[in-house]
C-alpha positions in Angstrom: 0.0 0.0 0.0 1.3 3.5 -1.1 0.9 5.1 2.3 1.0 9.5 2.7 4.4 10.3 4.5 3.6 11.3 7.8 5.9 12.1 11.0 4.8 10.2 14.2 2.4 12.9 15.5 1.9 12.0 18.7 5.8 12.0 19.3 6.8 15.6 17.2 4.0 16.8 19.1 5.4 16.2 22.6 8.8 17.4 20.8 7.2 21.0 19.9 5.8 21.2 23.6 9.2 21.1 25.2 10.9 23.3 22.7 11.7 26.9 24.7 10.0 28.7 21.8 6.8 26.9 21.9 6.4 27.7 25.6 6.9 30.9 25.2 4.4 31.1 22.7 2.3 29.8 25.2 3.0 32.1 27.9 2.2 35.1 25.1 -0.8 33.5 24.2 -1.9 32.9 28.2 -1.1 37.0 29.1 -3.1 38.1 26.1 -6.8 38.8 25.6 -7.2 39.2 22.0 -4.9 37.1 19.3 -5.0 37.4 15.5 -3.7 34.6 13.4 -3.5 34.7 9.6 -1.2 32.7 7.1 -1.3 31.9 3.3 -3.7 29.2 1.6 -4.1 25.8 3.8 -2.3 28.0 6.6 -5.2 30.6 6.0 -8.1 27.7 6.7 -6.5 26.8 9.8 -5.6 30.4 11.3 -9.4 30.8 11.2 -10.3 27.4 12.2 -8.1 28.6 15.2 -9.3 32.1 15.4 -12.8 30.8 15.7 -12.6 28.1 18.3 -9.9 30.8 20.6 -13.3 32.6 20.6 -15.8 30.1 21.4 -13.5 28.1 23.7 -12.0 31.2 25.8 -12.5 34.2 27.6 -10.5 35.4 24.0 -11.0 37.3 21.1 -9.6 35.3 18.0 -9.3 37.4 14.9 -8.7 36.5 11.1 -8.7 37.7 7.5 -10.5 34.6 6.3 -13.2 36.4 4.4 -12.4 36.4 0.4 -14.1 39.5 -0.3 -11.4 41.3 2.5 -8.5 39.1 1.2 -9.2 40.2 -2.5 -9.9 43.7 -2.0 -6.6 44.1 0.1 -4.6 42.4 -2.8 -6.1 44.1 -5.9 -5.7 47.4 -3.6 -2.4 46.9 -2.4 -1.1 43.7 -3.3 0.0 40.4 -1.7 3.3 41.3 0.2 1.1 43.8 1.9 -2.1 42.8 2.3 -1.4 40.9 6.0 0.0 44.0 7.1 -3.0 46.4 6.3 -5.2 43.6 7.9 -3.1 44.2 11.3 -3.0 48.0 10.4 -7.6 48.1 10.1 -7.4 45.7 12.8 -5.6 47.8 15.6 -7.1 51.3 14.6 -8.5 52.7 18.0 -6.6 50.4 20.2 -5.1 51.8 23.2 -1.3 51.2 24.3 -2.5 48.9 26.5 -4.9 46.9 24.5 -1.9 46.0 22.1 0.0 45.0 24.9 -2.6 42.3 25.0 -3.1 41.0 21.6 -0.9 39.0 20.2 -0.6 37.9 16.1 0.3 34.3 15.5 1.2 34.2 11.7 1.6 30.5 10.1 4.4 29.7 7.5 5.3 26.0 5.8 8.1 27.5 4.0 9.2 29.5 6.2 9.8 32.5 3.0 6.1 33.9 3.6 6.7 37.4 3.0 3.7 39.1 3.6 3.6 37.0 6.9 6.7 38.5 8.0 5.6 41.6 7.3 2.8 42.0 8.8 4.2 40.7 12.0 7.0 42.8 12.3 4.3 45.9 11.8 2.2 44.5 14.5 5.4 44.4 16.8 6.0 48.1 15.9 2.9 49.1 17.0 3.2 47.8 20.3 1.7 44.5 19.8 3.1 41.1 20.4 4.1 38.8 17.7 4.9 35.1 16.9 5.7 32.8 14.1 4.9 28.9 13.8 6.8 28.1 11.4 7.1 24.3 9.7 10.8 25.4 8.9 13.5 27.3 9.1 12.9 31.2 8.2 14.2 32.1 5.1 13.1 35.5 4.7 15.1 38.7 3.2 13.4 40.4 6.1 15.1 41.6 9.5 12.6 39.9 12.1 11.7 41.8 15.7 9.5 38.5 16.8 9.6 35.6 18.3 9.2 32.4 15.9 9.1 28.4 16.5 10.4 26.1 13.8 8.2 22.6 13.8 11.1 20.8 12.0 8.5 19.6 9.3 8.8 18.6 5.9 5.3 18.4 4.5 2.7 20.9 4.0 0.0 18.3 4.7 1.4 17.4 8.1 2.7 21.3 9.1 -0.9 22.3 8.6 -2.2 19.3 11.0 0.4 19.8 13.7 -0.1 23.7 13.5 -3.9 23.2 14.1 -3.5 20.5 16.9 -0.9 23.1 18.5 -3.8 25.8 18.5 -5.7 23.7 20.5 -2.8 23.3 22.8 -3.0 26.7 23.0 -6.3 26.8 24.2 -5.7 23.9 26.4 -2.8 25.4 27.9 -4.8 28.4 29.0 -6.5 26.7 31.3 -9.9 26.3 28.5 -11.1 22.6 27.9 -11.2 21.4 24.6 -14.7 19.7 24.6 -14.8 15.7 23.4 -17.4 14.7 20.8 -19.7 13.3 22.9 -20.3 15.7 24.9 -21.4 18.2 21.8 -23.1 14.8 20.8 -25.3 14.3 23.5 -26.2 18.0 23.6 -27.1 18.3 20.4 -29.4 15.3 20.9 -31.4 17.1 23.2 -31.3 20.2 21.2 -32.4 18.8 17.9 -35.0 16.2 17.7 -36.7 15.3 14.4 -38.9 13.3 16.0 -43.0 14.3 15.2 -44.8 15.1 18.2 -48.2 14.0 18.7 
């Protein structure tokens, strides 16, 4: 059988969670009350995948340019090596000093060479912001960096992008939120929708 390449998961995750950068990662992420994460294509889907459930499973806001129409507009106005930065830029208009103190951008890489990722966190660290980089590999950018990153040590897009979303959830978990199993959404849902006729 022609099997997809995969790490062991369960071990390069308990790797990641002992490297120094991912726990500082986490410490940022515990301190902070509102976290934006953005990234490129697959990276994109599961910054807002992460975005959304930071909101629904914390005390958090979670932020992310995954709407098209914003992505589009951005790029035909400006285009793609800025676009991530004039998201942060919208995004922090009003903010006090001390509400940037508290959020915190995550951006996502495979490559390690995303640009516009770079860029956009280096703005959000010169505006008094934290910022933080999971990268799959080593960064390869022409860019001076003023943030903090973490480098997975992956190979593959497919598996970066699943170990990335499983570390959001560590995140999360690390925060002191519970990640909620399947049958407990099950059984409520049960209760909550029944199809059943009454008489």
């Amino acid at each position: 059988m022609n099997s997809l390449k995969l790490p062991k998961i369960d071990d390069k995750f308990e790797e990641i969670l002992t490297m120094s950068s991912w726990l500082a990662l986490e410490n940022i992420y515990q301190r902070c009350s509102r976290i934006s994460i953005f990234g490129n294509g697959g990276n994109l889907a599961v910054a807002d995948h992460a975005a959304v459930d930071t909101s629904r499973l914390t005390n958090k806001l979670g932020l992310c340019p995954g709407s098209g129409i914003l992505a589009s507009s951005l790029i035909n106005d400006i285009g793609h090596d800025k676009w991530l930065e004039k998201w942060v830029e919208i995004t922090s208009r009003g903010l006090t000093d001390s509400i940037m103190k508290k959020s915190l951008f995550i951006g996502i890489s495979s490559s390690g060479k995303s640009e516009n990722v770079v860029s956009a966190l280096n703005y959000a660290t010169n505006s008094g912001a934290n910022a933080f980089l999971i990268t799959a590999s080593s960064i390869k950018t022409q860019q001076n960096i003023n943030f903090g990153y973490c480098d997975l040590g992956l190979d593959e897009y497919h598996s970066a992008e699943v170990i990335t979303l499983l570390l959001t959830y560590q995140l999360i978990h690390s925060s002191g939120f519970t990640c909620p199993p399947i049958s407990k959404s099950s059984d409520i849902n049960d209760e909550r929708f029944s199809f059943k006729h009454s008489k």
